[in-house]
C-alpha positions in Angstrom: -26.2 24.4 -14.6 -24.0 21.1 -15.1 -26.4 18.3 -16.3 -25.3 14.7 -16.5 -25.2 12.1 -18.9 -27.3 8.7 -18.4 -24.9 5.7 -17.5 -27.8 3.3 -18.9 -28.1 5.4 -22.2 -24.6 5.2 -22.6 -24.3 1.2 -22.3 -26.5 1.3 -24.8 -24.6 3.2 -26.9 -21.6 1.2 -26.2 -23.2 -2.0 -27.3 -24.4 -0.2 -30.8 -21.1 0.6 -31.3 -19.6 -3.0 -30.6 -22.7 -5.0 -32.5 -22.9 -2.4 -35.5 -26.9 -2.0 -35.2 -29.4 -1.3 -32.4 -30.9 -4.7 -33.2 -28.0 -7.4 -32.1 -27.0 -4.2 -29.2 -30.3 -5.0 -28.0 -30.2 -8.6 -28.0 -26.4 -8.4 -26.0 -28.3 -5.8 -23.4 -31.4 -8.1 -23.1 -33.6 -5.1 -24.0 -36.1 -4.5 -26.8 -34.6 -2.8 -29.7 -37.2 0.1 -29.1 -35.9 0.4 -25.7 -32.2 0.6 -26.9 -33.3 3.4 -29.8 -35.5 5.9 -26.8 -31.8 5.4 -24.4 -29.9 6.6 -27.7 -32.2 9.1 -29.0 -32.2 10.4 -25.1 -28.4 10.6 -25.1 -28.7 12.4 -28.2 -30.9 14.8 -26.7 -28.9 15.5 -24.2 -26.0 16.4 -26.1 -28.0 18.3 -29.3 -25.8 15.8 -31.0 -26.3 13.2 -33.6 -24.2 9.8 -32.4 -25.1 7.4 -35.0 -25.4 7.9 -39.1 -28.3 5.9 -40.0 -28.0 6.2 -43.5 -25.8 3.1 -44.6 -27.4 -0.2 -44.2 -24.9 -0.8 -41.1 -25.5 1.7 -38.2 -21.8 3.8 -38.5 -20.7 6.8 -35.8 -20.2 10.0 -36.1 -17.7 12.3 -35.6 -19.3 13.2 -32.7 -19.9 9.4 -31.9 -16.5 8.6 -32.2 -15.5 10.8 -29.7 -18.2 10.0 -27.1 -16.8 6.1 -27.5 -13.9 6.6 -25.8 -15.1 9.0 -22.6 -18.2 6.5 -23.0 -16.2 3.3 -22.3 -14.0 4.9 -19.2 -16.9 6.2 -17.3 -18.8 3.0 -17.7 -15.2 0.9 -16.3 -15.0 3.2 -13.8 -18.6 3.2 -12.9 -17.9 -1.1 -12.8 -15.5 -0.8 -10.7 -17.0 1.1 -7.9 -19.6 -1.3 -7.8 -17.5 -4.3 -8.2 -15.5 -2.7 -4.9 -18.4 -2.4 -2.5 -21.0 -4.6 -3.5 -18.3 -8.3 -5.0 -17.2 -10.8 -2.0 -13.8 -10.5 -3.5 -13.3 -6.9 -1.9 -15.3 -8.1 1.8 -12.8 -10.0 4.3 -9.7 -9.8 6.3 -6.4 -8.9 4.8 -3.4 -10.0 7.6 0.1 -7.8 6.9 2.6 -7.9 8.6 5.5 -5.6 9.6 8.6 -5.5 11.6 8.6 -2.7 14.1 10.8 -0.7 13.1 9.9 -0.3 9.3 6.3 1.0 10.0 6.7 3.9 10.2 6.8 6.6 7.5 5.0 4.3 4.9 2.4 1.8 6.3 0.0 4.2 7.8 -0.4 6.2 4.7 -0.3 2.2 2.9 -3.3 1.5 5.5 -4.8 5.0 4.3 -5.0 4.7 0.9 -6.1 0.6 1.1 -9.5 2.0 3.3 -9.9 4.1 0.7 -9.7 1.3 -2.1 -11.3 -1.5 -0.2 -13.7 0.2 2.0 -15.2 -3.1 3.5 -11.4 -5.4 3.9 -10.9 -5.9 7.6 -7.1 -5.2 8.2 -5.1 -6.8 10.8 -1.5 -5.5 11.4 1.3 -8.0 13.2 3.9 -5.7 14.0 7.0 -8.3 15.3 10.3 -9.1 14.4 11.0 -10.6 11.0 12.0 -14.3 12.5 8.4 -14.5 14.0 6.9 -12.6 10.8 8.3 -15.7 8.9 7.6 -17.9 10.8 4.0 -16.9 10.7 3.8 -16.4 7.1 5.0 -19.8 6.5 1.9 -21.4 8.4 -0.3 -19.7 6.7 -1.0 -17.0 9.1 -0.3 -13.8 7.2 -1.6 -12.8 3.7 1.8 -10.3 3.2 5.1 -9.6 5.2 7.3 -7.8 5.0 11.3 -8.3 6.5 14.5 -6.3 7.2 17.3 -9.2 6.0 20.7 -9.3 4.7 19.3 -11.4 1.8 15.7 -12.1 0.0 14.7 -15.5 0.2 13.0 -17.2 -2.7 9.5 -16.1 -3.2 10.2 -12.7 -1.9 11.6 -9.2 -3.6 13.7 -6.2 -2.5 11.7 -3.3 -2.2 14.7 -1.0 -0.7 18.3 -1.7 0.6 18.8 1.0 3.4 21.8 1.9 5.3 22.1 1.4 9.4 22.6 4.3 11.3 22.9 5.3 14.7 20.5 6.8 16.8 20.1 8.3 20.1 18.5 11.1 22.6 18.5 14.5 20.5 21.4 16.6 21.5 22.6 13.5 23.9 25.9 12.1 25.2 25.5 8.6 25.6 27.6 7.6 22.0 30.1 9.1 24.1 30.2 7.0 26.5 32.9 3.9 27.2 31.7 1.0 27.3 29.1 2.2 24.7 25.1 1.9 26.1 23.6 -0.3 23.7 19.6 -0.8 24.0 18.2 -4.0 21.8 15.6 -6.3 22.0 16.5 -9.7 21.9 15.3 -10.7 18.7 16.2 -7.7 16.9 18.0 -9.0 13.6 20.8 -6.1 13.3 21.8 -6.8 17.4 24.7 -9.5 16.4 26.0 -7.5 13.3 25.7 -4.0 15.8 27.9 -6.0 18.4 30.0 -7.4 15.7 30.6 -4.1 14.1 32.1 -3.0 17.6 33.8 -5.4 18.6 36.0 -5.1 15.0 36.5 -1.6 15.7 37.9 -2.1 19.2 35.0 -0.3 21.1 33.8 -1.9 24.2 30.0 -1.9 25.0 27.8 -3.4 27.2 24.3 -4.3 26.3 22.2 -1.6 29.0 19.0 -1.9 28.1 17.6 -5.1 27.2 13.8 -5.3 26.3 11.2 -7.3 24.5 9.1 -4.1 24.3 10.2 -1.5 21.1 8.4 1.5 23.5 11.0 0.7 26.8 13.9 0.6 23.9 12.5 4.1 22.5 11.3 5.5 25.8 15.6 4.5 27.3 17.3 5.7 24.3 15.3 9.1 24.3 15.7 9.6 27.8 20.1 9.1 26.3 20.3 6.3 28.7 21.6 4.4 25.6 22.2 3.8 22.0 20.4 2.2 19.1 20.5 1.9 15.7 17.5 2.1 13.0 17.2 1.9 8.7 18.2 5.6 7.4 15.0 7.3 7.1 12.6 5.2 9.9 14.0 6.6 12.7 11.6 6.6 15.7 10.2 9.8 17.0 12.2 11.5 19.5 15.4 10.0 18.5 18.0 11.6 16.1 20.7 10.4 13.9 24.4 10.1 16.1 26.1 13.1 14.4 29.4 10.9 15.7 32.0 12.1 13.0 33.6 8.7 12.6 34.1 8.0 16.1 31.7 4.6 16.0 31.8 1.8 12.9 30.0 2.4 10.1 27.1 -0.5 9.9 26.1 -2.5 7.1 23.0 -2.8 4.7 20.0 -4.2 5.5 17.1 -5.3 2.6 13.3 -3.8 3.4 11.8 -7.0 1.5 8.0 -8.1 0.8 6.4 -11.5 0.9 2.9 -12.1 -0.3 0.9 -15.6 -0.1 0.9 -17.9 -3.4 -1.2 -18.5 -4.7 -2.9 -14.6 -4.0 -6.6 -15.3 -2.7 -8.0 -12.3 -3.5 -7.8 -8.7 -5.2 -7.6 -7.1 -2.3 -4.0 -9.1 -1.2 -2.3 -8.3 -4.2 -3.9 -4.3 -4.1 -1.9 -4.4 -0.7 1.3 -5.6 -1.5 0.8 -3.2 -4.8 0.4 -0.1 -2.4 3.7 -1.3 -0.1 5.6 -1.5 -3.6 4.4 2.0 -5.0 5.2 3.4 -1.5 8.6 2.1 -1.4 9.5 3.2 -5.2 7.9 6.8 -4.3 10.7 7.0 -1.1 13.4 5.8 -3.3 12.9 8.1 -6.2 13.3 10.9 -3.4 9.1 11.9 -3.6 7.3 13.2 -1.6 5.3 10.9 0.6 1.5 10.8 -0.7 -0.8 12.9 0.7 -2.8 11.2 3.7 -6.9 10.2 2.8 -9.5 11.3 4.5 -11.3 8.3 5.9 -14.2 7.1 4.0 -17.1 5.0 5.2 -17.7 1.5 3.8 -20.9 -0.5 3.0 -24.2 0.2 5.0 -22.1 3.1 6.6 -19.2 1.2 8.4 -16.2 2.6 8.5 -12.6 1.7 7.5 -11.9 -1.4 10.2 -8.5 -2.2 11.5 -7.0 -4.2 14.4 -3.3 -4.0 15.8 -1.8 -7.2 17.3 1.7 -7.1 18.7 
């Protein structure tokens, strides 16, 4: 039958350890010392082992002691931290993030997962735009952490991947084929120019088809193979497929996945965001496996993880 050791007793035991006597321990825990000697004599109970040599003048461990320290010490920082988590103001708000369309997908929803899991009571709101307007809002203050698809990394930010461009289109469709090429954008989309660009260098005519301010009509035209598109090797939208084109269109330049986060950080929870999007990001370019999903978990007084989704 598994029995379990007293988190109370073991403070205790922590603080006869650091002070060297049950005396001072007991004056650091704000206890009477006979109170501190029952919590240890308890613990040692529990275990049918002896934790402290009282036979020197100065309280010493035992073998046993000694290694009950160390287990002692993590289970009482873990026990800490759960509280801290879902009882401390620092882990109750609203964290804004930001993403360009067409960079959240694979890794943000499992980035979303695993913050509900962390920071059960965090409100999350989630801009998906383009980067210009994702700047532009994180520069008045209006997002707690971005992040862009640019050729460079401004200061204040960092490179979390550089990706390739690739072509994509209707599975098993004909429209690459097609002269002028289809080409389907919206009009802020940051690779449109360099796309056109690209073209234009390698003598292929095009004309821009589908023209949209809405990423679903560019998905929903381009998987229907009324036209073309291109996305970051690796976040290519559902029911689309990489060209397999053989040469036949220009090979398209790099593009930066960068991250931004507010400075100063405001709380915990800011920075344990941005720390997910980076481990996320170094998990996909190592070539891992992406993390399995959490199941949700309910917050404080039984809510549940909160999100919102703004366009």
């Amino acid at each position: 039958m598994p029995r379990n050791l007293d988190l109370t007793a073991l403070r205790s035991f922590v603080a006869v350890a650091d002070a060297g006597g049950v005396t001072r321990a007991a004056g650091f825990l704000n206890l009477t010392q006979s109170a501190v000697s029952m919590q240890i004599k308890r613990l040692e109970e529990t275990l049918d082992l002896a934790l402290l040599d009282r036979s020197a003048r100065r309280v010493a461990l035992t073998a046993a002691g000694e290694q009950l320290l160390g287990y002692a010490r993590r289970m009482l920082a873990l026990n800490d931290e759960v509280f801290g988590r879902l009882t401390h103001d620092d882990f109750e708000g609203e964290v804004v993030l930001g993403v360009p369309h067409d960079i959240v997908y694979p890794a943000i929803p499992q980035v979303l997962q695993r913050f509900s899991a962390e920071f059960p009571r965090m409100r999350v709101t989630l801009l998906s735009s383009y980067t210009r307007k994702l700047k532009s809002q994180f520069a008045r203050g209006e997002c707690d952490v971005i992040m862009t698809t640019e050729d460079t990394v401004e200061p204040g930010g960092e490179t979390l991947v550089e990706l390739p461009l690739v072509w994509v289109g209707a599975p098993g469709g004909q429209a690459w084929k097609q002269r002028p090429l289809r080409l389907a954008f919206e009009p802020n989309c940051i690779f449109r120019m360099g796309v056109q660009s690209a073209l234009d260098a390698a003598g292929i005519p095009w004309t821009m088809a589908v023209e949209s301010d809405s990423s679903r009509t560019i998905e929903a035209s381009v998987s229907a193979d009324l036209a073309v598109h291109v996305s970051l090797a690796g976040a290519e939208p559902r029911y689309m497929e990489r060209i397999p084109h053989g040469g036949t269109l220009p090979d398209l330049e790099t593009s930066k996945v960068n991250l931004y986060v507010a400075d100063p950080v405001h709380s915990l929870a800011v920075e344990g965001m941005a720390e997910l999007i980076r481990r996320a990001y170094a998990a996909q370019a190592a070539g891992a496996s992406a993390p399995r999903p959490l199941a949700p978990v309910e917050g404080a007084a039984g809510e549940g993880p909160r999100f919102a989704l703004r366009a």
